[in-house]
C-alpha positions in Angstrom: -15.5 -22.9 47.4 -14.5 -19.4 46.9 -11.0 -19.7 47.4 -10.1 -19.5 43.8 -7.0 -17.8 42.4 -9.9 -14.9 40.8 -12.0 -14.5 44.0 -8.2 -14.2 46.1 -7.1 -11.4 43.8 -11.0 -9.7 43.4 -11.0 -9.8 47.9 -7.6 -8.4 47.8 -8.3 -5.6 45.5 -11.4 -4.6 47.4 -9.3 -4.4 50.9 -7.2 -2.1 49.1 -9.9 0.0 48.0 -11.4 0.6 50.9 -8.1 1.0 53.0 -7.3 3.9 50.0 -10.8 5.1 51.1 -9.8 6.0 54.1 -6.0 7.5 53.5 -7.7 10.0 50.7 -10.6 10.7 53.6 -7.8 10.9 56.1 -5.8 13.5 53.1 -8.6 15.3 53.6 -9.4 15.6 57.2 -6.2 17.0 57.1 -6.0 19.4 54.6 -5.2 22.3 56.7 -2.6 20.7 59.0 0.6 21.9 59.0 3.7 20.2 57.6 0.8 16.7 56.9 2.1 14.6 54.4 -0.3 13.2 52.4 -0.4 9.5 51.7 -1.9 7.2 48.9 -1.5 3.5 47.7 0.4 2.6 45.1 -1.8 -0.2 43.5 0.9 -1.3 40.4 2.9 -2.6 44.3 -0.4 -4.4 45.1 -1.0 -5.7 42.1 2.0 -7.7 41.9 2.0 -8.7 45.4 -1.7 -10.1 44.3 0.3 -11.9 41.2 2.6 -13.6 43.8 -0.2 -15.0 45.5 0.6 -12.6 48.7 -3.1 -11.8 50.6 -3.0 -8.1 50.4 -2.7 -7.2 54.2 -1.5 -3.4 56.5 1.7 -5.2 57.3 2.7 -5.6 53.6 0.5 -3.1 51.5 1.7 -0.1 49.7 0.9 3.0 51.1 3.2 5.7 50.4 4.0 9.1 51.8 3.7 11.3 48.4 5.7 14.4 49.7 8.5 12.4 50.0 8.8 12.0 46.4 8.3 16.0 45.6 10.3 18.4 46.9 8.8 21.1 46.0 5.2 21.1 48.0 3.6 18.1 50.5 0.3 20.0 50.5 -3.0 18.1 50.3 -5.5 20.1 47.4 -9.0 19.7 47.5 -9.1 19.0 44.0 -6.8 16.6 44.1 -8.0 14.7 46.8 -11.4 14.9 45.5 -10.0 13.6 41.6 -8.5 10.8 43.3 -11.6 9.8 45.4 -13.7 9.8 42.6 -11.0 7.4 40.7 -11.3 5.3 43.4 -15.0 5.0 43.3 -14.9 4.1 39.6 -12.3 1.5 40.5 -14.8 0.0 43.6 -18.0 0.1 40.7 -15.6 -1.9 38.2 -14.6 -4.2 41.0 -18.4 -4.6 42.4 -19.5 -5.5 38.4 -16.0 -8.1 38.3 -17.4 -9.7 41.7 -20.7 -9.7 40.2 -19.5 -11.8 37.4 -17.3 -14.2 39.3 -20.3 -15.1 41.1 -22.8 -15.7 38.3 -20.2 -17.7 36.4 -19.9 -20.1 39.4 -23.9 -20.1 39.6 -24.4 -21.2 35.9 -21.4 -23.9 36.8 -23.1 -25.3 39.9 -26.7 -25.4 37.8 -24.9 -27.4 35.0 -23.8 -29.5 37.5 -26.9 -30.2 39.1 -28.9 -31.1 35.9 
């Protein structure tokens, strides 16, 4: 029942959420190591991988190593970190409230059906 095309896309969003949860807590943890890289998801790559009807998984998410792309500094800011925490918040509450829908759209269909 739930394995629609919407719900697949809604779960695989919500893995990557909470996986980026912990890379930004993990940025943070390490904010005063040494030579740490500091690593994010790229969610434009798991979005399309989500389009191709690919379950978003570890073995073929998108986390990248940010550093590697800037030459110039690799160190984690708490401002930064913290920005891009609360943007991933925002994106779990629109998520929860997309969820939320699906699931009262299938409950008015199933009461249509039943009367």
């Amino acid at each position: 029942m739930f394995q629609t095309e919407g719900f697949n896309t809604l779960k695989g969003l919500t893995d990557a959420i909470m996986q980026r949860q912990e890379i930004l807590s993990n940025n943070l943890t390490n904010i005063e190591t040494k030579n740490y890289v500091r690593q994010d998801i790229d969610f434009s790559r798991v979005l399309s991988g989500l389009k191709n009807n690919s379950a978003f998984n570890q073995e073929n998410e998108s986390v990248i190593a940010t550093a590697r792309y800037r030459d110039h500094s690799n160190k984690v800011t708490l401002e930064s970190e913290m920005s891009k925490l609360y943007d991933n918040h925002l994106r779990y509450m629109l998520l929860v409230k997309s969820i939320g829908h699906h699931f009262e759209h299938m409950k008015k269909a199933l009461e249509v059906r039943a009367s």
